[in-house]
C-alpha positions, 0 to 999 in steps of 0.5 A, a space after each residue: 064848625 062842624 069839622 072842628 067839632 067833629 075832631 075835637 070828638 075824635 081827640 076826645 075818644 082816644 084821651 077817653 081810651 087813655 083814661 080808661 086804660 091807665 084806670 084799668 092797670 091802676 085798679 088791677 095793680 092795686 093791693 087788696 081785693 074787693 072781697 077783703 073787708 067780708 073775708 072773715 065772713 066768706 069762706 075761700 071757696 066763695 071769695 074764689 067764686 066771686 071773683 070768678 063771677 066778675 071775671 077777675 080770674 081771667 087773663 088781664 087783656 081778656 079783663 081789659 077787652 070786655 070792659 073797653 067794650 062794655 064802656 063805649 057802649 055805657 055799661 059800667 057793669 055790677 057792682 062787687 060790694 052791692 050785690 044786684 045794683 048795677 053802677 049805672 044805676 047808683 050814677 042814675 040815682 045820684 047823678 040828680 042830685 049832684 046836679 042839683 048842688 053843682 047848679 048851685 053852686 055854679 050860679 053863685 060862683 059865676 054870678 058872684 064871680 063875675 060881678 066882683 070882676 067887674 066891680 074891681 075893674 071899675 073900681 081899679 086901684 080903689 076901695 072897690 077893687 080893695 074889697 073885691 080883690 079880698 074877697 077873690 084872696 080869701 076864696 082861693 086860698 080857704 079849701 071847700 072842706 075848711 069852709 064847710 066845717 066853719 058854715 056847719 060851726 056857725 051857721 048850723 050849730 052855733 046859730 042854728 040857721 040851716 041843717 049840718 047834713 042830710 038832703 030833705 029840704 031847700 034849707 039843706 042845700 044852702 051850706 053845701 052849695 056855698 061851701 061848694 060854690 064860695 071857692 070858685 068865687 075868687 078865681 072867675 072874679 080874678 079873670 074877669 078883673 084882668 079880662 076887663 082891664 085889659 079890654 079897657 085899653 083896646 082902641 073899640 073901648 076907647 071909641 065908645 067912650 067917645 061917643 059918648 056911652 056911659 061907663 056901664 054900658 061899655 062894660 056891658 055891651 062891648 068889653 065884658 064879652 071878650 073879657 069873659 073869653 078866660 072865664 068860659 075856658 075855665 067853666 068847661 073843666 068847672 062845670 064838669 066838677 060841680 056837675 059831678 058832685 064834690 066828692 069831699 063836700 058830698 061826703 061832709 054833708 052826707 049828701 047821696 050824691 055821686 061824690 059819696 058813691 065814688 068815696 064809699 067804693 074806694 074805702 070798699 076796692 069797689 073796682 066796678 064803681 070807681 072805675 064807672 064813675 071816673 070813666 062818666 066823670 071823664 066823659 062829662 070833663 071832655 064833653 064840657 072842655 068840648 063845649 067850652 071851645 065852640 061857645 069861645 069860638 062863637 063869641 069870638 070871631 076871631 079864634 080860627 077854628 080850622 087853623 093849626 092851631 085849635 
């Protein structure tokens, strides 16, 4: 296991050094400069100063050098737009709440997820599985940002029941982490229903069924494991998601989370904050696939580990 986790951490390095670097080319070959926006408020002499100041004078591979150094040792740098915030500060101060909403939102994505899964497999070729199958249809289909608009229409202006925007309360949180959460829904419903179904023709199930075990139980205590083996894959890029923050959701609900800070500094050619966030982004994505791997492998004994084929 060691091994494995161990290479896995070296593969993980070098997809990192890959980000970074096409991030890097990416940002410099794009048109603008972060100082346009405040360019009739500046004079020349000063926008040639700044840039200067954040090294965007020097050569390219001087350019490239410091910042691969200075991400390996987690510093993203200051930010162009905010004078004395560092980018390490910003993601301090809104990772917490992005956290919060993916949490959430995760919860209700694996909790319903699953047991619609569930009830569909159980119910198979049934109203159950109908209904169910509906439900996973219509989550996959509507957008997160379709389905925020129409909660904050209804359930904020038309009803009145919870608040559009902002990040007070408990109450604020609600609209968000459905519209966030509600997507994911039909996709891990999906995976366990035909994780389930497979599972139910396999000769262990079929043993327990003979002695004498209920339905549930089967379910519960043998097949739903296995059947949870595409489910756990899936969370690894999903949980990097939602931990992250939503950028479009953040951004509907004015919620000062990641998300917002990542759309706000693209609007800006904020070239230090995009490329932090997608760098912290990209660290958490690769740490949860990581994760996702190990817990597949401990629930299944069967996933050769020090194989060729990992």
């Amino acid at each position: 296991m060691a091994k494995y986790i161990a290479k896995r951490i070296l593969y993980a390095l070098i997809a990192l050094l890959v980000i970074v670097t096409v991030t890097f080319f990416l940002m410099r070959i794009a048109p603008g400069s972060p100082f346009a926006t405040e360019q009739n408020n500046i004079s020349p002499a000063i926008q040639e100063q700044l840039s200067a100041t954040y090294g965007l004078n020097d050569p390219w591979y001087v350019q490239y050098f410091n910042y691969v150094k200075n991400v390996f040792t987690f510093d993203f740098g200051e930010s162009m737009k905010y004078r004395g915030r560092t980018v390490n500060a910003m993601i301090a101060e809104s990772f917490p709440v992005s956290v919060q909403l993916g949490l959430q939102a995760l919860l209700i994505s694996l909790g319903l997820g699953v047991l619609l899964g569930v009830i569909a497999a159980m119910n198979h070729n049934k109203s159950g599985d109908y209904f169910a199958t509906t439900v996973s249809v219509l989550g996959i289909s509507v957008p997160s940002f379709v389905l925020a608009g129409l909660s904050q229409y209804f359930f904020g202006l038309k009803l009145g029941w919870f608040p559009i925007s902002g990040w007070q309360s408990l109450l604020h949180t609600v609209l968000p982490t459905l519209a966030l959460g509600m997507v994911h829904v039909g996709s891990i419903a999906k995976m366990t229903r035909s994780g389930l179904l497979e599972q139910n023709t396999s000769e262990y199930v079929k043993l327990a069924r003979a002695k004498g075990l209920r339905r549930w139980q089967v379910v519960y205590k043998h097949s739903l494991r296995n059947a949870l083996l595409p489910v756990v894959t899936y969370l690894g890029p999903l949980v990097a998601g939602v931990l992250t923050g939503s950028f479009v959701i953040e951004k509907i609900f004015a919620i000062p989370g990641l998300g917002r800070h990542f759309v706000t500094s693209i609007n800006n050619r904020d070239y230090t904050v995009i490329m932090g966030i997608t760098v912290f982004y990209s660290i958490i994505l690769l740490g949860m696939v990581i994760l996702a791997d190990v817990i597949n492998a401990l629930l299944d004994p069967r996933i050769d580990l020090e194989g060729g084929n990992d």
